[in-house]
ChimeraX commands (.cxc) that place a marker at each C-alpha (Angstrom):
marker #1 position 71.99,-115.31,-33.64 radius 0.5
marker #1 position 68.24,-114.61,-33.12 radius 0.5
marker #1 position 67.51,-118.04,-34.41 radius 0.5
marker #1 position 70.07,-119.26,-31.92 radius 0.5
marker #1 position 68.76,-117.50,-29.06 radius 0.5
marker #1 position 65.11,-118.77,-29.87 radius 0.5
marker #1 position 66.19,-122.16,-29.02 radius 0.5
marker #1 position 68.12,-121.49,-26.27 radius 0.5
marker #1 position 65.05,-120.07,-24.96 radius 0.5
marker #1 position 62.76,-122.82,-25.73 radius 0.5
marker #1 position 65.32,-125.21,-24.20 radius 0.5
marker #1 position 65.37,-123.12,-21.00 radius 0.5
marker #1 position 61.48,-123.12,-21.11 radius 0.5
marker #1 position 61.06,-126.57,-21.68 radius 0.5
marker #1 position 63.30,-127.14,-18.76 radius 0.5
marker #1 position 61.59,-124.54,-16.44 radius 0.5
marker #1 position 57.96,-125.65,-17.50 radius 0.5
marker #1 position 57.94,-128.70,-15.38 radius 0.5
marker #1 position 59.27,-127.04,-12.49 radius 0.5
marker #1 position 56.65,-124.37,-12.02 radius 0.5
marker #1 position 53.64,-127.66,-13.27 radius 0.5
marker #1 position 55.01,-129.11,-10.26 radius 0.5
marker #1 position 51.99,-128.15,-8.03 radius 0.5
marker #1 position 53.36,-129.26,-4.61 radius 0.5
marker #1 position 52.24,-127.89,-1.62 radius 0.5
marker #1 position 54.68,-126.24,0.82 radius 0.5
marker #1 position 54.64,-126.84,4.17 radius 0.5
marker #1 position 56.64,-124.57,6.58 radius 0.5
marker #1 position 57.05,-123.12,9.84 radius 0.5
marker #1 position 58.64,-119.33,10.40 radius 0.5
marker #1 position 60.84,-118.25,13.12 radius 0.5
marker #1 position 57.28,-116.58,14.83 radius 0.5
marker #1 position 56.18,-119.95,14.84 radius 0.5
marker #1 position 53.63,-119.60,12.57 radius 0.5
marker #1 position 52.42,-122.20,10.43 radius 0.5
marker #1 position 52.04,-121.68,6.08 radius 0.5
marker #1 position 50.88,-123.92,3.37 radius 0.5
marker #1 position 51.68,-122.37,-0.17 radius 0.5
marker #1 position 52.62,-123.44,-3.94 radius 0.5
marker #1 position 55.72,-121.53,-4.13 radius 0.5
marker #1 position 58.96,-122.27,-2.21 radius 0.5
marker #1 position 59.44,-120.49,0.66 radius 0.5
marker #1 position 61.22,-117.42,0.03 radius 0.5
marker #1 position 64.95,-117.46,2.67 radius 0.5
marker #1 position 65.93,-119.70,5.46 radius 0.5
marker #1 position 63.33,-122.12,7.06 radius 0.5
marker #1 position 63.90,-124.21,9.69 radius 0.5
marker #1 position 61.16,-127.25,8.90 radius 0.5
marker #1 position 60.09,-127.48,5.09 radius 0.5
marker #1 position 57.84,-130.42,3.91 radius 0.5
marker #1 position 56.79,-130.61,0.16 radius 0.5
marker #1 position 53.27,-132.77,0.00 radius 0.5
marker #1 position 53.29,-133.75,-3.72 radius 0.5
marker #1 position 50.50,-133.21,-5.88 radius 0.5
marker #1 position 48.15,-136.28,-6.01 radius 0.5
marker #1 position 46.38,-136.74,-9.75 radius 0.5
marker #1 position 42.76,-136.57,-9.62 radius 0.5
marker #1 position 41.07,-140.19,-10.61 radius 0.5
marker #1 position 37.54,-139.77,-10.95 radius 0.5
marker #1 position 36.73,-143.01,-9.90 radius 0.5
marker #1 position 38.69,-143.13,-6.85 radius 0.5
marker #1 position 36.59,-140.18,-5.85 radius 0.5
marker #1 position 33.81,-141.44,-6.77 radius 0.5
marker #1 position 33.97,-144.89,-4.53 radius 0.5
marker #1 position 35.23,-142.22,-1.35 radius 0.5
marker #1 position 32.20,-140.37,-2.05 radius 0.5
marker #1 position 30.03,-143.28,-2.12 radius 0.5
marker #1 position 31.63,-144.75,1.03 radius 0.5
marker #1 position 31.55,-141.33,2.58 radius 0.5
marker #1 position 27.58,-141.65,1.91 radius 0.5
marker #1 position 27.50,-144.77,3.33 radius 0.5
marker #1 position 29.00,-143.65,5.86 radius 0.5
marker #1 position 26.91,-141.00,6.59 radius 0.5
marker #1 position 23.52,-142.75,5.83 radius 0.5
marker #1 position 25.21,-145.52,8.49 radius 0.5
marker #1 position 25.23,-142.32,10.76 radius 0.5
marker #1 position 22.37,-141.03,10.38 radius 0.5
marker #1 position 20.43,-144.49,10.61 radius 0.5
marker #1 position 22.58,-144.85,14.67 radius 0.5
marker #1 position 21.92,-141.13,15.44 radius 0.5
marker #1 position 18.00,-142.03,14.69 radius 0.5
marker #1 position 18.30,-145.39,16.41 radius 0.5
marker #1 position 20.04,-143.53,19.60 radius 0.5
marker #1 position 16.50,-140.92,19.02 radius 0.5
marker #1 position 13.94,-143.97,19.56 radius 0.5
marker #1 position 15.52,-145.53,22.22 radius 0.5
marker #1 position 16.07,-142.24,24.14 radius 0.5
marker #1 position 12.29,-141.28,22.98 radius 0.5
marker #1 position 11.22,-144.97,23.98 radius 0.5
marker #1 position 13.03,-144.87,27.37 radius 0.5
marker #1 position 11.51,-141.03,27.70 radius 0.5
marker #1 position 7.89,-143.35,27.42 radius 0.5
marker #1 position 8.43,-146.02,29.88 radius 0.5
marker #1 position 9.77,-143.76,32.31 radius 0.5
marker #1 position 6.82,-141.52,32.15 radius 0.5
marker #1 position 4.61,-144.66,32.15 radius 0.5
marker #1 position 6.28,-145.68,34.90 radius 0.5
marker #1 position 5.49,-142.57,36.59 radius 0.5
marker #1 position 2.08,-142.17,35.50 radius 0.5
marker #1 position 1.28,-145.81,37.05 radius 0.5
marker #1 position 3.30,-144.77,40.14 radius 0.5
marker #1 position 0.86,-141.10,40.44 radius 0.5
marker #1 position -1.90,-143.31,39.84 radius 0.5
marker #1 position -0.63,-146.30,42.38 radius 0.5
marker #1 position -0.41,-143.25,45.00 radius 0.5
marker #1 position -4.13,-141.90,43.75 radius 0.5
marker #1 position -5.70,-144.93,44.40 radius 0.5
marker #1 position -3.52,-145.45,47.90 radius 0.5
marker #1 position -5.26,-141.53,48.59 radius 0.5
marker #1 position -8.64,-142.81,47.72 radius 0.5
marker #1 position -8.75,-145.99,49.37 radius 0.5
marker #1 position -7.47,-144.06,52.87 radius 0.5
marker #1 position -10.32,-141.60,51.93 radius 0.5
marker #1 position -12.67,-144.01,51.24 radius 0.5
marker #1 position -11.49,-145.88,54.94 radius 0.5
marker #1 position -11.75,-142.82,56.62 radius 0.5
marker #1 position -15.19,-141.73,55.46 radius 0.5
marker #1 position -16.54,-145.23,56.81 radius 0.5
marker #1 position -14.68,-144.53,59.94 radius 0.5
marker #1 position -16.23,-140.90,60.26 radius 0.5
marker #1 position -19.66,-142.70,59.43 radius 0.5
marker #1 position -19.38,-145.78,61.92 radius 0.5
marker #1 position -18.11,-143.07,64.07 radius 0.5
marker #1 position -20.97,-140.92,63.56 radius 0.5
marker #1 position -23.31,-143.77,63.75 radius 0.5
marker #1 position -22.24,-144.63,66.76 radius 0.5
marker #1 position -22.44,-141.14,68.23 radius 0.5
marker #1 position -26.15,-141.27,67.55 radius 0.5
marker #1 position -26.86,-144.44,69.01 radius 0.5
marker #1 position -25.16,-143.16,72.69 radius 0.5
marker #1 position -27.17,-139.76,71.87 radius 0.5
marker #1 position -30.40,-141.74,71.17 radius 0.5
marker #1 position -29.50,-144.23,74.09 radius 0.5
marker #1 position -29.51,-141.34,76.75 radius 0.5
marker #1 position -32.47,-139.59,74.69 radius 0.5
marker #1 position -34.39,-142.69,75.91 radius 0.5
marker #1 position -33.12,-143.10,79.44 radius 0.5
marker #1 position -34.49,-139.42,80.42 radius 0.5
marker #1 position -37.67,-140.72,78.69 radius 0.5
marker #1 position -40.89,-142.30,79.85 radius 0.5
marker #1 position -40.69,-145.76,78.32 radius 0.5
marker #1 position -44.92,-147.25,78.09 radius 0.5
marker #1 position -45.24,-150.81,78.71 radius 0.5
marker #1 position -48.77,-151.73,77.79 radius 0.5
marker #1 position -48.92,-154.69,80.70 radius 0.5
marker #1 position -48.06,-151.88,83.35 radius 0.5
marker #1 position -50.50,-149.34,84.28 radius 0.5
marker #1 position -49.95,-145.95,83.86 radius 0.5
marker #1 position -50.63,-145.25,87.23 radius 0.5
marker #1 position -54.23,-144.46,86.58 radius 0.5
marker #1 position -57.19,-146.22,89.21 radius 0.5
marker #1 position -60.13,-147.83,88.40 radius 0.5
marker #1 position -61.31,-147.59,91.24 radius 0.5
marker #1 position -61.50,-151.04,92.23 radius 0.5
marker #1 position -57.30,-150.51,93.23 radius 0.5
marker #1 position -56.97,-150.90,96.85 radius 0.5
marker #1 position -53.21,-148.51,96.39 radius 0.5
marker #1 position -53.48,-145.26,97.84 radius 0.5
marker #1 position -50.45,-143.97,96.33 radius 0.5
marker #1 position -51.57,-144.13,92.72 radius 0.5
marker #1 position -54.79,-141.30,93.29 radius 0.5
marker #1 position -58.22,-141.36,92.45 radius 0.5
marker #1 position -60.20,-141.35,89.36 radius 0.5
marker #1 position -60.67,-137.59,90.10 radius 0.5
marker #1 position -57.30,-136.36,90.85 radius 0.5
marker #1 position -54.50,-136.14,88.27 radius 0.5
marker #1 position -51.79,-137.96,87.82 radius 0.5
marker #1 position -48.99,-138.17,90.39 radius 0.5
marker #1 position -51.17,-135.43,92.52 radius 0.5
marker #1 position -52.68,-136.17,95.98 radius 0.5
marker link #1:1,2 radius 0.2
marker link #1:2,3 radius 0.2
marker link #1:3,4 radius 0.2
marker link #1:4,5 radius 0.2
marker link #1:5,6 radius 0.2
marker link #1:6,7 radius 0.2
marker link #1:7,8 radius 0.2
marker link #1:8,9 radius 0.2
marker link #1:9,10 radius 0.2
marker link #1:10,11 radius 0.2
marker link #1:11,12 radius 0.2
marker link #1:12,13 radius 0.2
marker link #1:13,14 radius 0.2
marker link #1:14,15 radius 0.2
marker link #1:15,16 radius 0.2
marker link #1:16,17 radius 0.2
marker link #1:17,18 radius 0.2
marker link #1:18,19 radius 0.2
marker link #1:19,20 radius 0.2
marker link #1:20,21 radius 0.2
marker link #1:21,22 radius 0.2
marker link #1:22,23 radius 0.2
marker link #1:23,24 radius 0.2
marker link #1:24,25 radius 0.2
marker link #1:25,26 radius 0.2
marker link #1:26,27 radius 0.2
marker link #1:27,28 radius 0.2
marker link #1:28,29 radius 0.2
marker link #1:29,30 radius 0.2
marker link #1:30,31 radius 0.2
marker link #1:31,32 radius 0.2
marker link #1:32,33 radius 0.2
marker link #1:33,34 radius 0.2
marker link #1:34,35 radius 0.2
marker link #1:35,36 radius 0.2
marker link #1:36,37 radius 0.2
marker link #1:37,38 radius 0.2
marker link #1:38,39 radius 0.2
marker link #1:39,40 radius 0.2
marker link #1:40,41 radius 0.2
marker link #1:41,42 radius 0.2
marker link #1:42,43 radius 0.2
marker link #1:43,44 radius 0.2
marker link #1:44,45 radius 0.2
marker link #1:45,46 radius 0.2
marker link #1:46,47 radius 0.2
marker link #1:47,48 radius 0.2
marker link #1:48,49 radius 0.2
marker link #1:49,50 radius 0.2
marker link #1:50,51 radius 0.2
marker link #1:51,52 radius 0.2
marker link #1:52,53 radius 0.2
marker link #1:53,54 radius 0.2
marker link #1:54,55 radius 0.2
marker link #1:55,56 radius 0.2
marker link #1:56,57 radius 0.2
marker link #1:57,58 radius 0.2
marker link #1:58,59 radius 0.2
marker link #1:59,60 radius 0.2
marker link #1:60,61 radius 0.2
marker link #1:61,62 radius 0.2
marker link #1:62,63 radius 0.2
marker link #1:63,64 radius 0.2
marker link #1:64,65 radius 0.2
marker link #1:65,66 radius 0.2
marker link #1:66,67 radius 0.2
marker link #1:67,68 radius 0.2
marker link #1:68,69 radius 0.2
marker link #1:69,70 radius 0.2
marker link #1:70,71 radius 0.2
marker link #1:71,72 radius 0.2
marker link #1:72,73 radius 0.2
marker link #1:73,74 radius 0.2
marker link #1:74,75 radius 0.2
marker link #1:75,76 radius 0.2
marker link #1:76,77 radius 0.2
marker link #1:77,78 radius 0.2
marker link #1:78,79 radius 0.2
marker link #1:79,80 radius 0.2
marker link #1:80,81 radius 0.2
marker link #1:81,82 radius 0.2
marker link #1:82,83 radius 0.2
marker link #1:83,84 radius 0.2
marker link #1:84,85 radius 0.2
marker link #1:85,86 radius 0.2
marker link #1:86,87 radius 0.2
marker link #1:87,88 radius 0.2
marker link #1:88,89 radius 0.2
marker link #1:89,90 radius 0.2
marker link #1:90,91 radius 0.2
marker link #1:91,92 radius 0.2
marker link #1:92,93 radius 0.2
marker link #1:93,94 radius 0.2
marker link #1:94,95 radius 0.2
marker link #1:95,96 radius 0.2
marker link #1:96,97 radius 0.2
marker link #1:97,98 radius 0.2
marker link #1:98,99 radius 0.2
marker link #1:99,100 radius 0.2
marker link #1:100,101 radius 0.2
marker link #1:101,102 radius 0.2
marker link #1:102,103 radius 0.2
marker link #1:103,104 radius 0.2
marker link #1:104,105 radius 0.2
marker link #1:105,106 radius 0.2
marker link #1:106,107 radius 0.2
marker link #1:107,108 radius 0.2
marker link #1:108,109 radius 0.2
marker link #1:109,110 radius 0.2
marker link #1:110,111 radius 0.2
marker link #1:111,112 radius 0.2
marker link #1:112,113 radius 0.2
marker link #1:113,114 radius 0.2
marker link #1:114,115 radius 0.2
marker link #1:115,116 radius 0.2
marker link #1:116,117 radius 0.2
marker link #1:117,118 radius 0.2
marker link #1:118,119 radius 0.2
marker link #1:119,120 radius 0.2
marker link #1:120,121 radius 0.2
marker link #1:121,122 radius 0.2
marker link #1:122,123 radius 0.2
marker link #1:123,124 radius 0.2
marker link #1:124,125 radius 0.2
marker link #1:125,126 radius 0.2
marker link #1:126,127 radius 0.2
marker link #1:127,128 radius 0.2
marker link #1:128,129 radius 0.2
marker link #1:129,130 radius 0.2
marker link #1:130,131 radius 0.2
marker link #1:131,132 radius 0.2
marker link #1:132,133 radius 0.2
marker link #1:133,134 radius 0.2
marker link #1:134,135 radius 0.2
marker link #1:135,136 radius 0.2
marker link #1:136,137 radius 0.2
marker link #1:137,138 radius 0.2
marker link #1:138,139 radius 0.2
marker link #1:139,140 radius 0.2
marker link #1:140,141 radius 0.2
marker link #1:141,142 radius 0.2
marker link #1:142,143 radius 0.2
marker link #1:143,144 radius 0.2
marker link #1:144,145 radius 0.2
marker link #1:145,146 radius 0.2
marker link #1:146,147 radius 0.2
marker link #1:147,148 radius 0.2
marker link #1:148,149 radius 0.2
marker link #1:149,150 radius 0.2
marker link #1:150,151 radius 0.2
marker link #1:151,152 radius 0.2
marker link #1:152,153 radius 0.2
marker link #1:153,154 radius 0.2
marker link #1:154,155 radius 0.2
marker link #1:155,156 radius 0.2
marker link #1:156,157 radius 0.2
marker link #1:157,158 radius 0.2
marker link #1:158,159 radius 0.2
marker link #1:159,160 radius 0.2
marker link #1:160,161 radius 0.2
marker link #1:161,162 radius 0.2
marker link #1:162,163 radius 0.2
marker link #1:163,164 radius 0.2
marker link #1:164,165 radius 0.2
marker link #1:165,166 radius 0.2
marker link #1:166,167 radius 0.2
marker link #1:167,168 radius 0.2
marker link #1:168,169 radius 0.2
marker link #1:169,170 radius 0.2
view
C-alpha cells in the first residue's frame, strides 16, 4: 500500500508540476475597480480575467532589442543635440542681429550728435560774426587817405580846430 500510494503521489505531482511552472501573469479587475497583475489565479468571482503567457527568454532576441534600443537612443541623443545647435545658433544670429541693430542706432546717435555739434558751432560762429559786426559799427574805423581831423595849418576848414586845440574842441 505505501508503495502504491508513492506513485499515486508522484503521478499527482507530475501532473500538478506543470501547472504551478506555468508562470502566467494574471490580469484582473475587482468589483472596486481596481486593477491587479499576479502569478496566482485570482482567488473567487472576477468579472474580466486575462492570462498573458509567459514568454521564454532568448538571449539573442534581447540582445538585438537592446542594441536597437541603443540605437535608438544614440539616434536621440544625436536630434536632441542637433535641436541644441540650432537653438544655440539661432540664440547667435539673433543677438548679432541685435548687436548690429544697437550699433546701427549708435552710429544714427552719433552722426545726429556729430550734425548737431556743427550746427551749435556754425551757429556759434555766426553769433560772433553779428557780435563782432556791431562791435565794429560803434567803433572808429581809420582810413589812412582820410584825415583824422587834425590841421596843418595850411586847412582853410574852420570846423576841424587848430593845431592848438584838441580834437573835436572849439
Amino acid at each position: 500500500m505505501s508503495k502504491r500510494l508513492f506513485t499515486v503521489s508522484c503521478l499527482l505531482g507530475m501532473l500538478l508540476i506543470p501547472v504551478s511552472l506555468y508562470a502566467g501573469l494574471y490580469y484582473w479587475t475587482d468589483e472596486n475597480g481596481i486593477k491587479h497583475f499576479s502569478t496566482h489565479a485570482p482567488a473567487g468571482e472576477v468579472d474580466v480575467i486575462e492570462v498573458i503567457p509567459e514568454v521564454e527568454y532568448d538571449e539573442a532576441a534581447d540582445e538585438a532589442r537592446m542594441q536597437d534600443y541603443r540605437e535608438w537612443r544614440q539616434n536621440r541623443r544625436e536630434q536632441f543635440l542637433e535641436e541644441v545647435r540650432r537653438a544655440e545658433a539661432e540664440e547667435r544670429a539673433r543677438i548679432a542681429a541685435q548687436k548690429r541693430r544697437e550699433e546701427e542706432r549708435l552710429r544714427e546717435r552719433e552722426s545726429e550728435a556729430r550734425l548737431a555739434r556743427e550746427k551749435a558751432e556754425a551757429e556759434r560762429a555766426r553769433q560772433e560774426r553779428l557780435y563782432n559786426d556791431d562791435k565794429d559799427d560803434d567803433t572808429i574805423r581809420v582810413n589812412p587817405a582820410e584825415p583824422l581831423g587834425i590841421s596843418d595849418g595850411n586847412d582853410e576848414d574852420t570846423t576841424r580846430g587848430s593845431p592848438s586845440e584838441p580834437l573835436g574842441i572849439q
